[in-house]
N, C-alpha and C positions, 0 to 999 in steps of 0.2 A: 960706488960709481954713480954719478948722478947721469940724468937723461936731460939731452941738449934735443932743440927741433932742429929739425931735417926740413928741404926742400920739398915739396910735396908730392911729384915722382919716387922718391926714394922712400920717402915715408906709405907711403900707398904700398908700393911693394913689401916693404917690409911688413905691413900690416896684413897682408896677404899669409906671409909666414907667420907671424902671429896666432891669426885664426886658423891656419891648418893644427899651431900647438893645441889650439883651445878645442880645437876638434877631434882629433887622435890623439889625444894627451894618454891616452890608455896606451898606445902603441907604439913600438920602438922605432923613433923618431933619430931621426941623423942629419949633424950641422949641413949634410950636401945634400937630402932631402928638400929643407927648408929653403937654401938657398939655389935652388932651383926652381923652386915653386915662387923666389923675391926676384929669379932672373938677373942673379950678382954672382958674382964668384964670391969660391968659401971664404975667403981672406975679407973681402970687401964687405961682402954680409955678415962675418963676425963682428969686424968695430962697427959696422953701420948699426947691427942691431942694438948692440952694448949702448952704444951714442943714444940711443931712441927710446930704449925703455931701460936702461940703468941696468942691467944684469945681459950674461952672456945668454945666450942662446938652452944652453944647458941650464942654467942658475934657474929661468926663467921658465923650462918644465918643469923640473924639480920643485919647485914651489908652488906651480900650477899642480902638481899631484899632490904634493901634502895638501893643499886646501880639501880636493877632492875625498883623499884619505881620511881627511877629519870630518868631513858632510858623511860620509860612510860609516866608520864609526860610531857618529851619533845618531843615526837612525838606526845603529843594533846590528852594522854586519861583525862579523868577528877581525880579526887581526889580518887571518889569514886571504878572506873574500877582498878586503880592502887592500891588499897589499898586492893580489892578481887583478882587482878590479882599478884600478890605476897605472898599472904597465910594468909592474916589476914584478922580476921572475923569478927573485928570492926570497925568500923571508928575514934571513940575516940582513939583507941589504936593505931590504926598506926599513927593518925594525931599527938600524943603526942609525940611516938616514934620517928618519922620524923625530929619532931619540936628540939626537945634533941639531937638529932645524929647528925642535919645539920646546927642546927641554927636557922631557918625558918620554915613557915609553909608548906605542899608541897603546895599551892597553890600561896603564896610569892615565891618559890622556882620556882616555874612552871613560872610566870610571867617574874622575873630574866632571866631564863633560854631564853625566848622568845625574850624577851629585846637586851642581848648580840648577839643573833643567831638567830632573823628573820626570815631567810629563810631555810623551811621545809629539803631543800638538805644540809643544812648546819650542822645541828644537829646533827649529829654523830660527829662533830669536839671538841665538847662537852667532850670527852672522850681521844681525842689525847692532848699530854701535849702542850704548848704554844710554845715550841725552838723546837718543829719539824714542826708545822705549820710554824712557821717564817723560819725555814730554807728550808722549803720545797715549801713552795706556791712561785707561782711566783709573788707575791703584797704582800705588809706588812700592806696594808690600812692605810697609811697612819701616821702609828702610831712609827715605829722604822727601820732601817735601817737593813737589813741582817743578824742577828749574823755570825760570821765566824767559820768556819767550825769546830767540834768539842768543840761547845759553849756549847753544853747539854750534854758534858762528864763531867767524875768525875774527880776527880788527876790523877786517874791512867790510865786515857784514855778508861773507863766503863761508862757506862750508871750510873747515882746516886741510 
C-alpha cells in the first residue's frame, strides 16, 4: 500500500491519531479510539489513514512496537519485559509476531544484535543507517574505505 497526500484538514487529523499511536503505543489502542481522537468515523479514518501513511491503522502499531521491541532488547531487557513493555499481553503473540515481522526470534534477534554491537554505548548505532556511520566516524573498523562525500544521496542530491 503506498501513501498518497491528503488535503491538509484531514491530514492534520489524522496526524493527531498518529501521535496518540506514538504515544500509547504501549497500550491497547482501538481503530475507534484513534478515530475519535482524528474526529472521522471508523470507516473513513480507516482508508484515510491507509491513504496517508501506506499501512492500516493496525499494521502501523504493530510496527511501531517491534521497533520499540528491538530498542529494548538491545539495551539488555529480556524477551519477556519487552514484550509487556510494548503493549502485548502474551508472550506467544508477540514472540510469533516478532518472529513473522523480523525474520527471527526476539531472542536470535537480541543475540544478533549483541554480536554486531558489543558494546552497551554503541547500541544506539543500531538505528543510524551504515553511510553515515562510515561517513561520519573517524574509523571504518577496518572494514571499507571512506565513502565520498554525498555517497548516501539519491540522484537528485536527497537523502533515498
Amino acid at each position: 500500500m503506498t501513501a498518497r497526500p491528503l488535503a491538509g484538514a484531514s491530514l492534520r487529523r489524522l496526524l493527531r491519531a498518529r501521535d496518540l499511536a506514538h504515544e500509547a503505543f504501549d497500550m491497547p489502542l482501538l481503530v475507534d479510539d484513534l478515530a475519535v481522537v482524528a474526529g472521522l468515523s471508523r470507516a473513513h479514518f480507516l482508508r484515510s489513514f491507509a491513504e496517508a501513511f501506506g499501512a492500516t491503522p493496525h499494521e502501523y502499531l504493530i510496527r511501531l512496537r517491534m521497533e520499540h521491541a528491538k530498542r529494548a532488547l538491545a539495551r539488555g531487557a529480556s524477551v519477556t519485559e519487552a514484550c509487556f513493555d510494548v503493549g502485548f499481553s502474551s508472550l506467544g503473540s508477540f514472540s510469533r509476531t516478532f518472529s513473522a515481522r523480523v525474520g527471527v526470534s526476539p531472542r536470535a534477534w537480541q543475540r544478533r544484535a549483541w554480536t554486531a554491537v558489543p558494546a552497551r554505548d554503541l547500541w544506539p548505532a543500531l538505528w543510524v543507517p551504515g553511510c553515515f556511520l562510515l561517513m561520519y566516524s573517524d574509523r571504518t573498523f577496518g572494514e571499507a574505505p571512506a565513502p565520498r562525500a554525498g555517497a548516501c544521496l539519491g540522484a537528485k542530491g536527497s537523502p533515498p
